[in-house]
Each structure stands twice: as structure tokens, then as C-alpha cells.
VMD Tcl script that draws the C-alpha trace (Angstrom):
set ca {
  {-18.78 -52.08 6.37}
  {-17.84 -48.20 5.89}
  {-18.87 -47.53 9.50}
  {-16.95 -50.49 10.71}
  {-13.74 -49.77 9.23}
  {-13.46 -45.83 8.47}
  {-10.16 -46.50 7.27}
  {-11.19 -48.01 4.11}
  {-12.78 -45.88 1.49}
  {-15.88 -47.65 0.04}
  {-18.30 -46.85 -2.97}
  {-21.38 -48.61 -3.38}
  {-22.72 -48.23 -7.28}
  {-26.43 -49.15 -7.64}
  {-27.76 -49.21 -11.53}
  {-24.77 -47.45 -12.45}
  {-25.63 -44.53 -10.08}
  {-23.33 -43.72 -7.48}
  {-25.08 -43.95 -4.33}
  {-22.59 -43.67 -1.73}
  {-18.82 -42.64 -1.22}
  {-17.15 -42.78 1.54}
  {-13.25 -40.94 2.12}
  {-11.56 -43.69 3.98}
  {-9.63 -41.17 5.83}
  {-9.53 -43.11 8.89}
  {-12.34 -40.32 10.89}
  {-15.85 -42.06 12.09}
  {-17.31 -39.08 11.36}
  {-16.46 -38.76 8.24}
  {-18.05 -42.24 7.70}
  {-20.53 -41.33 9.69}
  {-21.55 -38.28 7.61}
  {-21.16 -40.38 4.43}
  {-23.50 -43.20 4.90}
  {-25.92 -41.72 7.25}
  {-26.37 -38.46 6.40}
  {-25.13 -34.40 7.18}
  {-28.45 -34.04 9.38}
  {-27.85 -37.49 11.34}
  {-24.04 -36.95 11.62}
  {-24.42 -33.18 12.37}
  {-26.72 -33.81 15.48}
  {-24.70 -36.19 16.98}
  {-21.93 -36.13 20.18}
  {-18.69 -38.02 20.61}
  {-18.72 -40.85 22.73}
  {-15.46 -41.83 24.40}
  {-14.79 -44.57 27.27}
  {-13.60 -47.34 29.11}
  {-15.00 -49.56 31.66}
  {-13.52 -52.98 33.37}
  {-11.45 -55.77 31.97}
  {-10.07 -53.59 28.96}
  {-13.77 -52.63 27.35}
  {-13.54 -49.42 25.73}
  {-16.79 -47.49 24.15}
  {-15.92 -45.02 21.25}
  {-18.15 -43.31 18.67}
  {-21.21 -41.07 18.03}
  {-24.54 -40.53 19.51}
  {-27.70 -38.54 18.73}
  {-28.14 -35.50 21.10}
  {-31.60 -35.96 22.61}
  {-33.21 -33.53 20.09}
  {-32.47 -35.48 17.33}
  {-34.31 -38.90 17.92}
  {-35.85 -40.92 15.74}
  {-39.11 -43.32 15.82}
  {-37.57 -46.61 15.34}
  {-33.80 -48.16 16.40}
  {-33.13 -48.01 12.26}
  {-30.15 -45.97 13.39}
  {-28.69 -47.84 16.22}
  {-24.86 -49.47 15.18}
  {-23.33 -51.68 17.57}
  {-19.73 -53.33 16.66}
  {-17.76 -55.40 19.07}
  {-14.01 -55.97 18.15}
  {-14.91 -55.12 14.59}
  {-17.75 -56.76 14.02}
  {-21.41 -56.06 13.40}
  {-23.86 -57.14 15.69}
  {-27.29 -56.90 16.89}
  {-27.53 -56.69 20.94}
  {-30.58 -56.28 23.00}
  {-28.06 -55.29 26.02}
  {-26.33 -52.45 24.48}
  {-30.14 -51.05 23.06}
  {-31.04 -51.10 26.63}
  {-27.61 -49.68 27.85}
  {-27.79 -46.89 25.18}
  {-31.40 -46.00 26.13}
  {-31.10 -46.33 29.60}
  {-28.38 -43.44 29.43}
  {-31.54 -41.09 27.66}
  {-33.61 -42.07 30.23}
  {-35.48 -38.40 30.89}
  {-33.73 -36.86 28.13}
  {-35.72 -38.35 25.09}
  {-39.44 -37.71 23.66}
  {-41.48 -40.99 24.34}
  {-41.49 -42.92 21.31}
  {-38.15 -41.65 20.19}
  {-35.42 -43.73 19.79}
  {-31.55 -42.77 20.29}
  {-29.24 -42.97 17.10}
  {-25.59 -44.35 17.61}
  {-22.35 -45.67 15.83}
  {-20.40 -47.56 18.59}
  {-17.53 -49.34 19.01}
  {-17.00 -51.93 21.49}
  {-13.72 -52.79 22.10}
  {-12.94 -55.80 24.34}
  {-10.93 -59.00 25.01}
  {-11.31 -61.59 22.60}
  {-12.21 -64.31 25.42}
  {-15.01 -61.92 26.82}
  {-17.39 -62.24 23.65}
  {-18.69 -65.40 21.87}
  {-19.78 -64.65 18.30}
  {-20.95 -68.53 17.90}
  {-24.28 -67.74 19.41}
  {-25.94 -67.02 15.68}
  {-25.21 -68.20 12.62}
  {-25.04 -64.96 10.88}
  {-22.38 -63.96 14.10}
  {-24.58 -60.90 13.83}
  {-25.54 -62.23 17.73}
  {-23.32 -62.28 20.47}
  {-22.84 -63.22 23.92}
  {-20.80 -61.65 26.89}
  {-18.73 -63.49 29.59}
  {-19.68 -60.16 31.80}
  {-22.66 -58.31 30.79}
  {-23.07 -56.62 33.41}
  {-19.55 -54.74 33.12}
  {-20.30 -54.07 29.20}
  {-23.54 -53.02 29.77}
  {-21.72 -50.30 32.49}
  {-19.30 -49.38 29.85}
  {-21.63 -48.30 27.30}
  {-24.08 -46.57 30.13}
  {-21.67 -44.74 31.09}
  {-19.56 -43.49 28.11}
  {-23.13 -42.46 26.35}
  {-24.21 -40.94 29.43}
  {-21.06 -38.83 30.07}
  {-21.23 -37.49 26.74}
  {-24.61 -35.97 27.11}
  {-23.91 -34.59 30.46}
  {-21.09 -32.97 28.45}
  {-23.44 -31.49 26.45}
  {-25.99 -30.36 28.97}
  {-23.08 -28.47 30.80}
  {-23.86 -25.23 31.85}
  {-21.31 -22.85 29.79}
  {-18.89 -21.90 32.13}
  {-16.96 -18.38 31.60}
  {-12.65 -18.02 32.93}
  {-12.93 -14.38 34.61}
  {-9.52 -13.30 34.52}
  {-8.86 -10.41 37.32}
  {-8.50 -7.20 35.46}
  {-4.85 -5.64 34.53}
  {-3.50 -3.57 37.32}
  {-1.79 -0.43 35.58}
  {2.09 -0.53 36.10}
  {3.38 1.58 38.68}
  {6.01 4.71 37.44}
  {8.54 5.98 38.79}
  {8.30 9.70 38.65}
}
mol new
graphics top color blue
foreach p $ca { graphics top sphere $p radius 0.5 }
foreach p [lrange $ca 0 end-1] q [lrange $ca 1 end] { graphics top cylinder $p $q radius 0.2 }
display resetview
């Protein structure tokens, strides 16, 4: 719920211990950071995109180096919502492909954004399934917002040489 809607500040209490707090300040990554941890959240890159028919791809994704053995850390939402989707797993590590150990699986908080008449969320009855009119064009989105933002990151760093001051000319 926290890393659905960052906006909302939430505290989960477990035997009267507080286990988790998050700001509600409106930031991902301060959600982010809350409920998954400073090393997760610190080795992760900002995701930002848009594909066709209005789908736009926003959040957080582990840099290479920090991959994990299972898909615990994968979080998919559409519109919103929660979901489980075996075509945004495969987008997501189809964008690593290369860039990850074997074995290693990216982390990710994402957020789908899309029309409401290009997603069915009656496939399961938990809704925690889904099915897209276009899967093809979502699964593009997501490739290529999560792959953009590591090519940001494997960037060479680039230096701005500015030509060097000419002295002023006197008069004499």
C-alpha cells in the first residue's frame, strides 16, 4: 500500500513494535527507502517513460550491481493497483539482458499508467492478475523506460571544455 500511494503516510505496528513508517510526503523514494530498505533504495535508478496509447512507466530500478536471487523485490502497479505480471517480469529482465549476474534477479517499484479500457483486472479473483488489450505496446513501454535508465547510467561521463579566457586588450 505505502509503495502504491506515496502520498499517504502509513505505519504498520506489529506486537506493539513499530515496524515500519513511512513519511507520506508524496516522493517514491521516500517510500521506497521506507519499506524496502536504505541499501535497496540507495542502489536503485529512476525510471521515467511513455510508450503508445497514453502508457507511461515511472519509478525505481536496481542498477545491475545490486541484484538479487529471487523476484522478492519486483513491484508492478497498473493504474494504482497491485499486480502480479509475467509480461512486465520479462519486459523488466529483458532490459538487463547482458547487464545482470546469471541467477540474479532485477529489483523494481513501477508504475504503470494507462487507459482504463486497455487493462482488465477481472482475470483473478484477488485482481492481483491482469490482462492487456495491447501487450505488446506495454511490454515496449516498460523495455524501454528500464532500459533507458540504465543506459543513463552506463554513460560515459562527459566533460563541457569551455575555450580558455582571452585577456582583454588595453589601450595604451
Amino acid at each position: 500500500v505505502a509503495l502504491s500511494h506515496p502520498e499517504v503516510s502509513v505505519k504498520f505496528i506489529r506486537d506493539g513494535k513499530q515496524e515500519m513508517l513511512t513519511p507520506g510526503d508524496g516522493q517514491l523514494q521516500s517510500a521506497v527507502y521506507s519499506v524496502l530498505g536504505r541499501e535497496l533504495a540507495l542502489g536503485m535508478l529512476p525510471v521515467k517513460g511513455s510508450g503508445e496509447d497514453a502508457v507511461t512507466v515511472e519509478g525505481f530500478v536496481s542498477l545491475p550491481a545490486c541484484c538479487r536471487g529471487s523476484r522478492n523485490y519486483q513491484y508492478f502497479f497498473v493504474n494504482g493497483r497491485f499486480i502480479k505480471s509475467r509480461l512486465l517480469m520479462a519486459a523488466l529482465e529483458q532490459a538487463y539482458q547482458n547487464q545482470r549476474m546469471v541467477g540474479k534477479f532485477p529489483g523494481c517499484v513501477l508504475h504503470l499508467t494507462t487507459r482504463l479500457n486497455s487493462v482488465d483486472v477481472n482475470v483473478h479473483p484477488a485482481k492481483t492478475e491482469v490482462k492487456f488489450v495491447s501487450e505488446r505496446k506495454i511490454f515496449d513501454a516498460l523495455y524501454h523506460a528500464v532500459l533507458g535508465a540504465l543506459d543513463g547510467e552506463r554513460r560515459p561521463p562527459q566533460a563541457d571544455l569551455a575555450a580558455p579566457a582571452r585577456p582583454a586588450a588595453h589601450d595604451t
